[in-house]
C-alpha positions as CSV (number, residue, x, y, z in Angstrom):
1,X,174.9,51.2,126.3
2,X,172.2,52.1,128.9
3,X,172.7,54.8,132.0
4,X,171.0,54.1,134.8
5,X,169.6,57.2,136.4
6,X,168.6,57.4,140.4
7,X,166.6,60.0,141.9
8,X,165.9,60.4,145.4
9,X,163.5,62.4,147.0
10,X,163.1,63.4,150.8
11,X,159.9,65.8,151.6
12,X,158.9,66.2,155.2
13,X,155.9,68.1,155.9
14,X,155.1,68.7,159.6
15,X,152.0,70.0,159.7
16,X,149.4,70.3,156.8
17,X,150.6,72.7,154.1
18,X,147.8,74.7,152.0
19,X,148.4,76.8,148.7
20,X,147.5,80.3,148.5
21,X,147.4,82.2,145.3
22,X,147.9,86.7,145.7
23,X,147.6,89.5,143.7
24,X,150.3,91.9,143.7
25,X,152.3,94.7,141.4
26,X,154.5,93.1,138.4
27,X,157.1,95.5,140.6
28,X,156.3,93.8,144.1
29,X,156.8,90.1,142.3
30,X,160.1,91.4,140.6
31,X,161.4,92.9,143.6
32,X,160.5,89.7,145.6
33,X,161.7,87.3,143.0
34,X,165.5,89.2,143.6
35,X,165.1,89.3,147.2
36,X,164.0,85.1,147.7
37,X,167.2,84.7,145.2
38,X,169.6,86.5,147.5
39,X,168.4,85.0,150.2
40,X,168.8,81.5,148.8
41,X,164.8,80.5,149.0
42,X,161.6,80.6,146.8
43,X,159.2,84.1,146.7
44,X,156.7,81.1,148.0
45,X,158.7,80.2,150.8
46,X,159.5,83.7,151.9
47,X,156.2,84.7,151.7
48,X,155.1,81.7,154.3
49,X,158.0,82.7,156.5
50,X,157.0,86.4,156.9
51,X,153.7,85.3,157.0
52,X,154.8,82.5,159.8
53,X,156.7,85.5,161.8
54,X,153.9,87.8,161.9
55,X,151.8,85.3,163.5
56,X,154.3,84.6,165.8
57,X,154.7,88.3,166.5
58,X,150.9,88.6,166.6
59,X,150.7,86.0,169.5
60,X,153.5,87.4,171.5
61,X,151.7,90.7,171.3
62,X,148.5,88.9,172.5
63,X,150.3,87.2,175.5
64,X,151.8,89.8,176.9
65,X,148.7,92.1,176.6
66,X,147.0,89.7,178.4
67,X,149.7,89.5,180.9
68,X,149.4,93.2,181.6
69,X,145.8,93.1,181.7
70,X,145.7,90.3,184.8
71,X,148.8,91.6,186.6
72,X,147.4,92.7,190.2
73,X,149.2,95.6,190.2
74,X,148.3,96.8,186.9
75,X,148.8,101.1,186.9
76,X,148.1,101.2,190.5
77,X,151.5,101.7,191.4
78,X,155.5,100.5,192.5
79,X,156.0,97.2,193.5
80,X,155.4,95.6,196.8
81,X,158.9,95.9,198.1
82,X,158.3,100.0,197.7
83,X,155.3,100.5,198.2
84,X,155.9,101.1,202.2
85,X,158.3,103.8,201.1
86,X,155.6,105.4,198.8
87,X,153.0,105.5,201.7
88,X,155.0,107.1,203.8
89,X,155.7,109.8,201.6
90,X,152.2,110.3,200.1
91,X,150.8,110.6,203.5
92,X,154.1,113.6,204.6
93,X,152.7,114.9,201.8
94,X,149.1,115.3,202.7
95,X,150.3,116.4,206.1
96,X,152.3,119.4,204.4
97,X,149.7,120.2,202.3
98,X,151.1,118.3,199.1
99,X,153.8,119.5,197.1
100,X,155.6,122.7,197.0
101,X,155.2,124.4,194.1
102,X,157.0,127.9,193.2
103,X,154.7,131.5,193.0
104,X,155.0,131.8,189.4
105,X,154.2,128.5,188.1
106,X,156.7,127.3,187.1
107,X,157.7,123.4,187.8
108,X,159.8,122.3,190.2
C-alpha cells in the first residue's frame, strides 16, 4: 500500500528580503522567544516588524520636521485670520506704554 503525500507551498515576497544575524543577552533571546510565541509570529519576524515601525516612525518624524521647518509662518506668530486682531493690540500696547505690571513684581 503506498500513501501519496501533497505539499503545497505559497511564499510571496514583495520586495527583496535580506537576512541579518544580532548579538543579544541569552535573557533578551529568551524573553523574545516567549513574546513572538504569544503573539503568534517568529522572534525573526518580530524583530523586522519593530524594525519596519521604527522606520516608519523615523520618516514621519522627518516629514513633519520638514513641514515645520517650510511653513511661512514658522514661530512668527497666530494665523492669518488673527493676526489683524494681534496688531491692533500690540500697537494699544505700545501706545500705553506696554503692559501693566504690579509694584512688587509680581505677575499679573
Amino acid at each position: 500500500m503506498q500513501h501519496e503525500i501533497s505539499v503545497a507551498r505559497i511564499s510571496c515576497t514583495i520586495g527583496a528580503v535580506k537576512n541579518l544575524t544580532i548579538t543579544v543577552e541569552d535573557s533578551v533571546l529568551e524573553w523574545a522567544r516567549v513574546e513572538a510565541a504569544r503573539r503568534g509570529t517568529s522572534v525573526s519576524r518580530m524583530v523586522g516588524d519593530f524594525m519596519a515601525e521604527m522606520m516608519q516612525r523615523e520618516d514621519a518624524y522627518e516629514r513633519a520636521y520638514l513641514a515645520w521647518r517650510t511653513d511661512e509662518r514658522g514661530w512668527q506668530g497666530p494665523a492669518a485670520a488673527d493676526a489683524p486682531e494681534m496688531q491692533a493690540r500690540s500697537a494699544s500696547l505700545k501706545r500705553a506704554g506696554g503692559p501693566k505690571r504690579p509694584k512688587n513684581g509680581a505677575a499679573a
